[in-house]
N, C-alpha and C positions, 0 to 999 in steps of 0.2 A: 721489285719492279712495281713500281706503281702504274695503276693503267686507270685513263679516264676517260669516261660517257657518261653520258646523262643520270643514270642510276646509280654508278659508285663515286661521280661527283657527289650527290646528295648526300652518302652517307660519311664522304670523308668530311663535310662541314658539320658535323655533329659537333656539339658543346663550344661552336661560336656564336657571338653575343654580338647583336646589332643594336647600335644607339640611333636613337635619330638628331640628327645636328645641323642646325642651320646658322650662317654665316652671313656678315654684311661685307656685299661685295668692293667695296671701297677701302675697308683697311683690313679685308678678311682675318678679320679675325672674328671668333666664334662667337654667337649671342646668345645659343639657349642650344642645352643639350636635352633631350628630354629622360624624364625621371623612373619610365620602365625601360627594360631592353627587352629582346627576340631571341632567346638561345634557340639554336638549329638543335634539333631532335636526332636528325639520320631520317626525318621522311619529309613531302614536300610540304611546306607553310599554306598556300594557297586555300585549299579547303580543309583547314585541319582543324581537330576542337580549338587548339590552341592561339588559331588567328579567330575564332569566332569569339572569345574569350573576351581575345583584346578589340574588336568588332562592336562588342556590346558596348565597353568602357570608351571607344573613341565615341561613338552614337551620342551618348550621356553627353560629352563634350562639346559634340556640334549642336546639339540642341542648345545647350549654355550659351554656344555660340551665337547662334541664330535669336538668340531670347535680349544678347546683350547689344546687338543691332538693331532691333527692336525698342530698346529702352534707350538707344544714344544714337537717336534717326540723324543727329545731323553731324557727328564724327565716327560713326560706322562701328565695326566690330571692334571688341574693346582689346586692346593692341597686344599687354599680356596672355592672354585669352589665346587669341589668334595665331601667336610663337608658338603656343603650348600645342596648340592642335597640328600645324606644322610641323613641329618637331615630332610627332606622335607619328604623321600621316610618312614623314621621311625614313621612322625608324620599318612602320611597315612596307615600304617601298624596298627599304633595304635588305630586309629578311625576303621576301617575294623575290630581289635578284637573286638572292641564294638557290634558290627552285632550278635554274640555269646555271650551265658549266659557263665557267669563266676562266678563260687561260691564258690570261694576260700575267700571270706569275712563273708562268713555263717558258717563257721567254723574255720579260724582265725582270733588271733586279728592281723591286718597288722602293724607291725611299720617299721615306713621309716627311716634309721640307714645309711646317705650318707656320704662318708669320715672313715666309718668303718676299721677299720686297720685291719690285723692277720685273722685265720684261724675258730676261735671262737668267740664268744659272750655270755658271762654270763646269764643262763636265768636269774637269780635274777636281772640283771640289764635292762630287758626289762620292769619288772613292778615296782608299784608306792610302793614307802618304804609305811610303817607303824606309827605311832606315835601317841602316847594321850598325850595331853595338860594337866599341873597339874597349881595350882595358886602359884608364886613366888613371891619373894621380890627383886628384883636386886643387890642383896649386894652379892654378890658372889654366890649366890642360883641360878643356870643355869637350865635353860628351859628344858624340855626332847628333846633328839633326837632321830633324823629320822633313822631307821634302814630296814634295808634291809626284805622282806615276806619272803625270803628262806634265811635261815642258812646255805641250802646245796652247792654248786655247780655244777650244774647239766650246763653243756655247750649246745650249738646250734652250732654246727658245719657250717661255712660258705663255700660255694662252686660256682666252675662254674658250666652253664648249659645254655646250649648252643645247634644249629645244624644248617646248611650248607648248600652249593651247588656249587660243583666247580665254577658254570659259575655264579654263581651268580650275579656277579659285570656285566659282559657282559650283560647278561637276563634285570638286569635292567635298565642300561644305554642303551643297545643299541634295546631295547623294541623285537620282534613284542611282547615276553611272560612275559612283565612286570608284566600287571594282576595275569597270572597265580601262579609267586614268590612269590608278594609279597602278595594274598590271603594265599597259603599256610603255610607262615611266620605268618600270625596272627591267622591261625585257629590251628598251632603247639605253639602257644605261650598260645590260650585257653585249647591246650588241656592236657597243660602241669601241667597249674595249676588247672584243675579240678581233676586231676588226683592225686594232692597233697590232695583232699580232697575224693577220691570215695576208692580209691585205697587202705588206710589203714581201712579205715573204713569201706567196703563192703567184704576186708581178714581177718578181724579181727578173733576170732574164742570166740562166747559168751556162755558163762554157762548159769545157771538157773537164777542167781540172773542179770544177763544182757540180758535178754529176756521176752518177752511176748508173751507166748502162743494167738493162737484165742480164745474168749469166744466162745465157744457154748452154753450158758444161757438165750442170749437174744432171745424176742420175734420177732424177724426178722432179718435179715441181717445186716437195718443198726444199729440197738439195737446191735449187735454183735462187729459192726466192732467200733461204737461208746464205748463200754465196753475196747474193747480191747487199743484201742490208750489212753483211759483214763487211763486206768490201766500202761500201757509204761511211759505215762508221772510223773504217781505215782513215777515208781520203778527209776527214772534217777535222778528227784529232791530229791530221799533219798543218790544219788551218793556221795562217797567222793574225794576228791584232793590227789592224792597218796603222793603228795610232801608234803603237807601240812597239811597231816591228815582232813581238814576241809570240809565242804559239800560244793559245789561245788555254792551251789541256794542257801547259806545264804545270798550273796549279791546281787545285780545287775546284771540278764542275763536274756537270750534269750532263751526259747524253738522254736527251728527247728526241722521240722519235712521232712525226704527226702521221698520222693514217684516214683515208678515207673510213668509213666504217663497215661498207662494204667487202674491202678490201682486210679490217682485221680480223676476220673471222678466219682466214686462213694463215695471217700472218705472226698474230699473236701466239699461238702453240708452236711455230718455228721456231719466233726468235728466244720463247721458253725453253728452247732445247726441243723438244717434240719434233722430231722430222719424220718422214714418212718415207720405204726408199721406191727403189722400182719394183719390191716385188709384193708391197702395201703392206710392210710394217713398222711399226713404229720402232726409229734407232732413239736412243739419248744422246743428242749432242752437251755440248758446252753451249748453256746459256749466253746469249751476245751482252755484253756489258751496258745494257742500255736500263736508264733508272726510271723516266716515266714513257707512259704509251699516251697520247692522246686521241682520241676516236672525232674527227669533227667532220662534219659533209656541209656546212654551212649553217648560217640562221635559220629558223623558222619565214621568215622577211625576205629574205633572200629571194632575188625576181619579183617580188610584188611591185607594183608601179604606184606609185608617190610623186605629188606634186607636179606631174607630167614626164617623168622619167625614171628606171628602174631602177630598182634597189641594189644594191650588190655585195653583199655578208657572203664573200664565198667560203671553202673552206677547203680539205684538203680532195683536189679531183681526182676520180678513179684510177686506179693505175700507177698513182703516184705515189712517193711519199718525200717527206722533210728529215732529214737528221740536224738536230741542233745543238751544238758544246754550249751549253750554258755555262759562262765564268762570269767571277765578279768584276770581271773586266770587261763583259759584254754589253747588251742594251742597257739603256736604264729608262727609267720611269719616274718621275716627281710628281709627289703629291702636295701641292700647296693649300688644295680644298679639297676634298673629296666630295663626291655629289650631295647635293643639298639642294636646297626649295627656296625660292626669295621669301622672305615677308619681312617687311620695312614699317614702322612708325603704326600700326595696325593694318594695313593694304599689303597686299600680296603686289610685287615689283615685279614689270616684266618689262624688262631692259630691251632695247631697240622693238623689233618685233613680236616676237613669240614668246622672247626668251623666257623659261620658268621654272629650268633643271638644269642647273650648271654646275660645274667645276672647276679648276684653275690648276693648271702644272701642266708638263711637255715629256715630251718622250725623245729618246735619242737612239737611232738602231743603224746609223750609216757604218759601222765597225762590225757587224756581224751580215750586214748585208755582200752579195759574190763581188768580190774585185780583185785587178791585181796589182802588184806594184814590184816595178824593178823584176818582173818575173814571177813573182812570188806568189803562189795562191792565195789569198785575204781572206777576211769574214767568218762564219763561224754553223754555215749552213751548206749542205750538202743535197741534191734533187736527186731522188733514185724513182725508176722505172718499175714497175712488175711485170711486163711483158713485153 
């Protein structure tokens, strides 16, 4: 059982390697990767020798930078130059997100789709065809073919998604609030995609057949609270595939379980088997079949007021929790770009407004979201109560 918070996020991203990568947004495809990476340690990047290292050698860089603007007053920072430091500045943005839990993988499947053309993307063509093998003769007797799991067409609409800062380019190049940027740059980049997973899933609106009530039956608390998530995981693995007609847990997935973090302090040694009865001691149950825990209470952002209205990075509310069958046949998520920084022809590009940290690809999660059809309970998320 994997379980995730802020502190064993960090250490499960040990020995991953961040590049920094930036893209033209026009035919995205890739224009400079840069030439160090960010291996994650197991402790947080932000003030560690390790970003001060590479702190010094970006420094070296902007200087060169600043020196080559200087020498070419009237076509500005010299254009190679300018990638290179971008690409540097993106690779630490991206090691800094690491600092932050990100659990947009506990509830999609990610596929990386770079060179992706058009406006959409087939879900049927994000997952694996179908086919059974028959025995033939090779005399013209042809093999069965691979056919597509969805008959339907149901699209993933691809998109920008993106935000900014006028002085952006200045702040970074010409420091004293480098830090500041480019912290903000990757705790908006986490909270953007946590947001793709709390967001639908925490608005959703559940009926009876996608909820679970508290037991009040058991002989104690954790007897109760242990009834109660056993019974959530019952009613999710009977869920069906709205697209597919089929149950969601016939194949290969994952029970996740989201929790307030408030709330895992008593729930996580339950569903370990640790139960406590009425006369306060510890019985050994049967471990609940569930593979990751996630601890989330919202962003750091969450309720802050922006632009003239609040923010809202919720996360899992008191009291509640989420059971989710993760199959390959669940959400999904396309990566066409992954986040990156403009810089074009030597100038840093900031497309309509602000734009100055974008992305490109869409997400798909109307199949695991509560529905019904024909009767039938749908989707692949289950709402339980603790009291």
């Amino acid at each position: 059982m994997k379980i995730y918070n802020s502190e064993k996020w960090i250490e499960e991203q040990k020995g991953k390697r961040v590049y920094g990568r930036i893209y033209d947004a026009d035919t995205m495809s890739l224009v400079l990767q840069s030439r160090d990476t960010a291996e994650a340690k197991g402790k947080r990047w932000f003030n560690s020798s390790e970003r001060q290292n590479f702190l010094d050698k970006h420094d070296l860089k902007r200087k060169a930078l600043l020196n080559s603007k200087m020498a070419n007053a009237a076509t500005g920072y010299d254009p190679a130059m300018l990638r290179d430091f971008v690409a540097d500045t993106m690779m630490d943005i991206g090691r800094t997100a690491l600092d932050y839990p990100n659990y947009l993988a506990t509830m999609y499947n990610v596929v990386s789709k770079p060179g992706q053309k058009g406006s959409e993307i087939k879900l049927r063509d994000l997952l694996r065809p179908i086919v059974k093998g028959k025995e033939f003769n090779g005399s013209g007797d042809l093999p069965p073919i691979m056919e597509h799991r969805l008959g339907n067409v149901e699209e993933v609409p691809l998109r920008f998604f993106g935000f900014g800062d006028k002085s952006a380019i200045r702040e970074i190049i010409q420091s004293p609030n480098y830090d500041l940027v480019t912290e903000a740059a990757a705790v908006a980049i986490v909270n953007s995609d946590n947001d793709l997973v709390f967001g639908p899933m925490v608005g959703a609106t559940y009926d009876p057949a996608h909820s679970q009530l508290f037991d009040t039956t058991g002989v104690s608390q954790d007897v109760k609270i242990y009834n109660t998530i056993k019974g959530a995981v019952k009613k999710a693995i009977q869920l069906k595939n709205p697209l597919t007609g089929r149950v969601l847990s016939n194949g290969s997935y994952e029970v996740v379980l989201y929790l307030n973090k408030y709330d895992a302090l008593d729930v996580v040694p339950v569903i370990q088997g640790n139960v406590t009865d009425a006369n306060g001691a510890v019985t050994k149950y049967a471990a609940l079949p569930i593979d990751t825990v996630v601890e989330y209470n919202g962003a750091e952002d969450n309720g802050a007021s922006y632009m003239g209205s609040t923010l809202n990075f919720t996360g899992v509310p008191a009291g509640n929790f989420f059971v989710l069958i993760k199959a390959r046949d669940g959400a999904q998520l396309v990566k066409v770009v992954d986040w990156t920084m403009d810089a074009d022809s030597g100038n840093a590009r900031i497309k309509g407004d602000e734009k100055y940290w974008w992305n490109y690809g869409g997400n798909y999660n109307a199949n695991i979201l509560p529905t019904t059809q024909g009767g039938e309970a749908c989707g692949a998320i289950v709402k339980g109560f603790l009291s």
